[in-house]
N, C-alpha and C positions, 0 to 999 in steps of 0.2 A: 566485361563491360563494353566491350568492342561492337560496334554498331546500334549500341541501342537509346542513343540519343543523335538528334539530328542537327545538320548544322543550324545557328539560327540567322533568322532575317537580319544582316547588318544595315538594311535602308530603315528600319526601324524606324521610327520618333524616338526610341527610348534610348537613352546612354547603353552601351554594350555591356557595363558593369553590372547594370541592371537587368540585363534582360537575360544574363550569363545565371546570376542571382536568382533568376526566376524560374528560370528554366531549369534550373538542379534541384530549386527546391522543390518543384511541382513533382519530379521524377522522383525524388525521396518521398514525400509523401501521396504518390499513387503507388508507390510501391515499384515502380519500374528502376530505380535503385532499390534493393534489396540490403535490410538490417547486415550488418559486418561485410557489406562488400567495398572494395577500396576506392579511394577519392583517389586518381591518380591523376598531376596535372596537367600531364602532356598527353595522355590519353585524351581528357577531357577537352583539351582546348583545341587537339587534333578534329574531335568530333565532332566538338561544336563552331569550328570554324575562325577562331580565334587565338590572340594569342593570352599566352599563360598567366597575363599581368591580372587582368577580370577574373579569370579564374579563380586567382589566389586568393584575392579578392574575396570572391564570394563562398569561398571556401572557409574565409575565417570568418564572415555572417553568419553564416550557417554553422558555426561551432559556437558562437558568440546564443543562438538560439539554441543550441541542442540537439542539430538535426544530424552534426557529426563527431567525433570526437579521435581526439590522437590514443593507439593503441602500443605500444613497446613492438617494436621491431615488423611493425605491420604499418604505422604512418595513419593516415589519415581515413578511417572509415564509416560508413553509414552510421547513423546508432539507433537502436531501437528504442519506440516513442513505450517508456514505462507506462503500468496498468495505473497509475497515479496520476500522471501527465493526463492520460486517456479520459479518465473519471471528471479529472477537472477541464478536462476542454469542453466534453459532453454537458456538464455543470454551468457553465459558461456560456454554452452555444443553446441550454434548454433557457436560461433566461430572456439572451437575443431575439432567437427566434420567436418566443412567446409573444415579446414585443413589436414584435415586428406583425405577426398575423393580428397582434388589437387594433394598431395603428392603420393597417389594410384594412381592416372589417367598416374603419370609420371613414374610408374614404377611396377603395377601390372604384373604378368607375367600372359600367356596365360591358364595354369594350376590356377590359381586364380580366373580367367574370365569364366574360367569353370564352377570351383564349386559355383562360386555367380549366373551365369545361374539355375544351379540345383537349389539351395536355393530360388533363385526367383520364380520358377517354383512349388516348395512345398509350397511356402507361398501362390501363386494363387489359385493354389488345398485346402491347408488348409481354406483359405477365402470362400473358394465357399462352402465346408463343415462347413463355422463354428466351426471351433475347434478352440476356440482362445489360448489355450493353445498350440497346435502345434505352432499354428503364431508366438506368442512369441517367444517361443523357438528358430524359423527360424533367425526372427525378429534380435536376440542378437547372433545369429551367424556369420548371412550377416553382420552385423556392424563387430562383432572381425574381421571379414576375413579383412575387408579394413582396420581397424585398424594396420592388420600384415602387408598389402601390402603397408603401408603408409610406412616403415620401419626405424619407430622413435620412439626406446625405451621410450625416454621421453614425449612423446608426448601421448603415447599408456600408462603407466603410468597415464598423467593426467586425461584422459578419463574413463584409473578404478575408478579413487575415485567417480567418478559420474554414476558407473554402477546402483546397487542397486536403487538410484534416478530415474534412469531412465528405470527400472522394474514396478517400481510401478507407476510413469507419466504414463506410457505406456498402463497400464491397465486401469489406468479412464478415458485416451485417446478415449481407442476401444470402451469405451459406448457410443462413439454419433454414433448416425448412420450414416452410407455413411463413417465414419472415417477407418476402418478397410481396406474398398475399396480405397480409394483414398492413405492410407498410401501404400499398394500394389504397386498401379501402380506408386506411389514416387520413391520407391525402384526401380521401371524396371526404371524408367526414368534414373537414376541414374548410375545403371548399362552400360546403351548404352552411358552414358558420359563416361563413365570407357573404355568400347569397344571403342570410338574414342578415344582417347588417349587427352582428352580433360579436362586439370585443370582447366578452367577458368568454364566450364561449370556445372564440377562437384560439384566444390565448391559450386557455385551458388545454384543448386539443393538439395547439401546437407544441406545447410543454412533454405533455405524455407522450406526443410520436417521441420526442427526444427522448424521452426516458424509456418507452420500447427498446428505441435504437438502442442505446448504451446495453439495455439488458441482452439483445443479440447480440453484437460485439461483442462481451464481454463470455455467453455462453458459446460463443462458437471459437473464443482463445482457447475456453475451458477444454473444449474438445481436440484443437489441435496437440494443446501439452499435454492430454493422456496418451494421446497418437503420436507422441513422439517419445514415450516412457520406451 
C-alpha cells in the first residue's frame, strides 16, 4: 500500500473527514486499492497527510457502504464489489443515464453539441491510438457534459454517487476486444440523437450503451475467472 496514495490538499474547502472519505473511496473503486488488500490506519493517514481520527472515520463509511469489510485476524480490508452489486448498479445507472440523454436531447444548446462533437472526435483519435487513458478521460467528460445539458441538479447528483463505479466498470469493460470500438461509435450514435432533437431516441441509445457495458464487464470477469482456474 505504501506510496500509492497521495497526501491530500488540507487548504481544501472541504472538511478533512471528507475529503479522507473521498479519496479512499475513489482509490477502491478505480481499483487503485485492490479487492483483499488491508485498510491499515496509520499507513493511511501517514500517506495521506493526516491524522488517524478521519481516517477511522471514513473507514467505518466505507464499511457502513460495503466497499470494506473486517476479516478474522487480517482487520480491516478492501472488499470485492459482488457480480450482484455490479448488475444492480449497471441496472440503475442504465435508467439514469437514459434520463438523463432525453432530458439533454430537449434542451442541449448548440454550444454543447459543439463540444460533445470535439469530444467525440478525440475519443476516435484516442481509440485509433490506443490510449485508453486518454478515452477514459474523454469518455467521463462526454457523459458530464450531457449530464449538464440534461439541466437537473438532482438528477446530475444521483449519477455522482455512481461515478467512481463507473471508472472502474469501464476499465474491465475496454479489455474485451472490439469493446473500446463499438463503445466509440455508441457515443456518435448518441450524439446525432442529441443533434436531432430527439428524446425518444436518445434515451433508447443511452440505455443499450449501458447494457453493452454491463455485457463487457461481465464477459471480460468471465474470462478472467477461467484464467485464474
Amino acid at each position: 500500500m505504501e506510496g500509492l496514495l497521495k497526501p491530500i490538499d488540507l487548504d481544501t474547502y472541504q472538511p478533512v473527514r471528507r475529503e479522507v472519505y473521498r479519496v479512499l473511496r475513489e482509490a477502491i473503486l478505480t481499483g487503485k486499492l485492490q479487492p483483499g488488500q488491508r485498510m491499515v490506519e496509520r499507513n493511511l493517514a501517514r500517506q495521506l497527510g493526516v491524522s488517524r481520527t478521519p481516517v477511522r472515520e471514513a473507514i467505518r463509511k466505507l464499511e457502513l457502504e460495503g466497499l470494506v469489510e473486517h476479516v478474522p485476524r487480517r482487520g480491516v480490508v478492501v472488499a470485492r464489489i459482488s457480480k450482484r452489486e455490479a448488475w444492480e448498479i449497471y441496472s440503475i445507472r442504465a435508467v439514469l443515464e437514459g434520463l438523463a440523454a432525453r432530458l439533454a436531447a430537449e434542451k442541449i444548446t448548440p454550444k454543447q453539441l459543439e463540444k460533445l462533437e470535439e469530444l467525440v472526435r478525440g475519443m476516435e483519435e484516442a481509440r485509433a491510438r490506443r490510449d485508453l487513458k486518454e478515452l477514459e478521460r474523454l469518455h467521463m467528460e462526454y457523459n458530464e457534459l450531457i449530464y449538464q445539458a440534461a439541466e437537473s441538479p438532482r438528477l446530475h447528483q444521483m449519477i455522482n454517487s455512481l461515478v467512481d463505479y463507473i471508472v472502474g466498470f469501464t476499465k474491465v469493460g475496454y479489455a474485451v476486444p472490439g469493446r473500446t470500438h463499438a463503445a466509440t461509435r455508441e457515443h456518435r450514435e448518441i450524439l446525432e440523437a442529441l443533434k436531432a432533437g430527439d428524446p425518444d431516441k436518445a434515451e433508447r441509445l443511452a440505455r443499450q450503451h449501458i447494457e453493452n457495458s454491463r455485457q463487457a464487464y461481465f464477459a471480460q470477469l468471465a474470462l478472467e475467472e477461467e484464467s485464474g482456474d
